[in-house]
N, C-alpha and C positions, 0 to 999 in steps of 0.2 A: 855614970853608972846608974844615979837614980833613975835616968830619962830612959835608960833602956828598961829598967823594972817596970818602969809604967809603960812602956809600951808594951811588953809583952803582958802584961795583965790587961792592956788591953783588946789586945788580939786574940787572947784567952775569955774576952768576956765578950767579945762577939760572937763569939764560936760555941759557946753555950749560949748565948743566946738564940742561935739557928736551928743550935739541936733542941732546946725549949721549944719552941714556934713548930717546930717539926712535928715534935710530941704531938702540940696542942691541935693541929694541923688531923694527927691521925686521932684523936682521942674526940674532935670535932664531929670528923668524918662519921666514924661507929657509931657514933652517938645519932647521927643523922639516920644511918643506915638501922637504927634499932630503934626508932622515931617510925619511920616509913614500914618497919613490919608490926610492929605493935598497928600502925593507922590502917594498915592491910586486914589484920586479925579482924581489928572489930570490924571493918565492912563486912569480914565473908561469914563472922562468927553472929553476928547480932541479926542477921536476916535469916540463919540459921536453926537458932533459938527458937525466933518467931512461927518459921516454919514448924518446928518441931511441936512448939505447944497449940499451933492450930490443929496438927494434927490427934493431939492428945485431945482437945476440946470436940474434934469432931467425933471422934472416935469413943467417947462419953457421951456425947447425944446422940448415936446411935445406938447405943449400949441400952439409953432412957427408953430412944424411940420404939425400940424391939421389944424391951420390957414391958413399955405399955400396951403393944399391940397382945402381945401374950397375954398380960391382965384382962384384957378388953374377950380372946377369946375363948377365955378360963370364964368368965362372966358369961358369955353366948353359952357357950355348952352346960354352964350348971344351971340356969335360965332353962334351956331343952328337957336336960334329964325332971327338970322341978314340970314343966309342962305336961310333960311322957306322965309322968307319975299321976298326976291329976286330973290327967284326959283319961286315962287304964283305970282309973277310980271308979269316973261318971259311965263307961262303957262296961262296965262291969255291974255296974249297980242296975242300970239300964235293962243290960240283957237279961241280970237275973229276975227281975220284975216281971219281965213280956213271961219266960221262960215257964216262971211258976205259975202262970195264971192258969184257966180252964179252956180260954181262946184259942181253938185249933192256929185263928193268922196271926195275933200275935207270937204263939212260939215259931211259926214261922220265918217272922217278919225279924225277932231274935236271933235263930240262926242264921239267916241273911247277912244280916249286920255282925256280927258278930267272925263269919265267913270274910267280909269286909274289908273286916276292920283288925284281922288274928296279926298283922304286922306289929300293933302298936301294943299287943295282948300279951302276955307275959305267960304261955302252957295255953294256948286255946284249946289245941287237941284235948289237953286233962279234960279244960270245962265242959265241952261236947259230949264228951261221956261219962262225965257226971251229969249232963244233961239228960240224956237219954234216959235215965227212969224218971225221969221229972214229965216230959211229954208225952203228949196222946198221940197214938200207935200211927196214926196218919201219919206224924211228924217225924219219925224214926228213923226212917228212908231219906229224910233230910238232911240229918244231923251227919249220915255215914258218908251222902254224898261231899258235905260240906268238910267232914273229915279227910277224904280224900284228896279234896281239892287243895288243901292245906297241904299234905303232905308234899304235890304235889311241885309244890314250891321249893322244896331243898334241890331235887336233884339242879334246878336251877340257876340255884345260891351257888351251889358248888361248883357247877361250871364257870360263872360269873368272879368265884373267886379267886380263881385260878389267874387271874387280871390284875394290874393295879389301877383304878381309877379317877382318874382327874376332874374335877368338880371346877370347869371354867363360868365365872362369873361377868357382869361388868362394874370392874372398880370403880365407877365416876357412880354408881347407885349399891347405898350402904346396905338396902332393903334385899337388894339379890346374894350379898355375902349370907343374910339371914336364912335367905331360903337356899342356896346352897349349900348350911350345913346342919338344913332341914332334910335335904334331901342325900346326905349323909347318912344322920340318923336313922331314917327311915330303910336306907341299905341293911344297915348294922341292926335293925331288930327285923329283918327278913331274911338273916343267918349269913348275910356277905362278911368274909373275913380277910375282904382284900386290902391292901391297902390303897385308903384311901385321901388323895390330895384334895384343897378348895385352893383353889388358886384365880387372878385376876386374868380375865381375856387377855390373849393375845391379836384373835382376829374376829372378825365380826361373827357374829350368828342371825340370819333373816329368821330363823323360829328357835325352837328350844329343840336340841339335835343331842343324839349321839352318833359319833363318827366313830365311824370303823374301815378296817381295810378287808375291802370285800374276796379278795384271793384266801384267807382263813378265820376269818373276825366272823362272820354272817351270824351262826349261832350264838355266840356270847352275845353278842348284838341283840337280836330278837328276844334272849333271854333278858336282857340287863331291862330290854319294854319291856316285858311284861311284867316284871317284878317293879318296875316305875308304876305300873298302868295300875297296879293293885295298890303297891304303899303308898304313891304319891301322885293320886287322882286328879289334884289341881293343876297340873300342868302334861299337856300332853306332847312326847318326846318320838320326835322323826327320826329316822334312820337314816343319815348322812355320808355315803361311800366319801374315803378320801384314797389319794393316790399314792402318799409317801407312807410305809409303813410304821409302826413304832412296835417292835416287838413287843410283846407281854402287855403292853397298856390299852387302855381303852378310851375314849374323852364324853363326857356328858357337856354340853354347852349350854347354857341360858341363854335365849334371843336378848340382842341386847341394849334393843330401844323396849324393853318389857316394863 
């Protein structure tokens, strides 16, 4: 009787033992199978990250980069208006010297320049006719011509502003960004209220060009010279036909080995 009890306990104690080892068998397995997706995670997750905060870092130095070019053209333009002010001082001070004197050709020689120079002049027209009881009666005749010829200039501006303007430079020389938004300025105190761009070449320029599309541009064209030819005498601007049109816009180019 005992020999059978112990055999059945033993038969009983293999048989949990298969069913243990089964367990351990599937409790193995899982454990493997949750080994290999955690080793999966971080492969796709950790390159992920990386990617992620590259992106965040680049995306902060441009944020830098943009900011400081801003800085840089907040400095050019208060740099200009501080110029403007200071050169409109000495041409003011200038004219009214020649103006007052008794010298039929220095009053002359005053309204000349002063005709010149009425872009960078803040009321020329005023000053002319407050000139006009200042000079001798020979001169008089000068001052109305030079009046006019001033006026002259709006209808101009206002053809011209009817445009938006692109001020192409070349970005490999820092000195043309300067005078590209020299020659902005000099737009905007000859009554242009267009808008106006300074942007980096796209394509070359053999001289210092404005391009226009000759099928309806011609006049804005010829006008945008002449309002150059008076404000901004140091550079002289060719009239460039192009083929593709750009509605409403206009382009001024800088030569660009200059």
């Amino acid at each position: 009787m005992v020999r059978q009890f112990n055999g059945v306990d033993k038969k009983q104690q293999i048989e949990s033992d298969k069913k243990l080892d089964t367990i351990l068998a599937l409790v193995s397995k899982e454990k493997s199978l949750t080994t290999k997706i955690l080793e999966f995670s971080e492969k796709l997750v950790i390159p992920l990250l990386l990617l992620l905060l590259s992106g965040i870092t680049g995306l902060a130095g441009y944020q830098v980069s943009t900011a400081q070019n801003k800085l840089t053209d907040a400095q050019l333009e208060l740099a200009r208006v501080q110029r403007r002010e200071n050169l409109q001082t000495k041409y003011v001070e200038l004219f009214y010297q020649e103006i007052t004197s008794q010298d039929i050709q220095k009053q002359k020689n005053a309204v000349s320049f002063l005709e010149m120079m009425s872009p960078h002049v803040d009321e020329p027209i005023m000053i002319l006719i407050w000139a006009k009881n200042k000079v001798q009666p020979e001169v008089k005749s000068e001052i109305e011509t030079a009046i006019q010829n001033i006026r002259n200039l709006y209808p101009q501006a206002n053809m011209v502003s009817e445009y938006k303007i692109q001020i192409f430079y070349n970005g490999e020389r820092t000195e043309q960004k300067t005078i590209a938004f020299e020659i902005k300025e000099a737009l905007r105190e000859s009554s242009v209220t267009s808008v106006i761009e300074v942007k980096p070449q796209r394509d070359r320029a053999s001289s210092d060009q404005i391009r226009y599309y000759p099928q309806n541009e011609g006049d804005v064209a010829n006008a945008l010279q002449t309002i150059l030819a008076r404000t901004y005498p140091e550079r002289h601007f060719k009239l460039q036909t192009v083929y593709t049109p750009s509605p409403g816009s206009i382009s001024i180019f800088l030569k660009t080995d200059s």
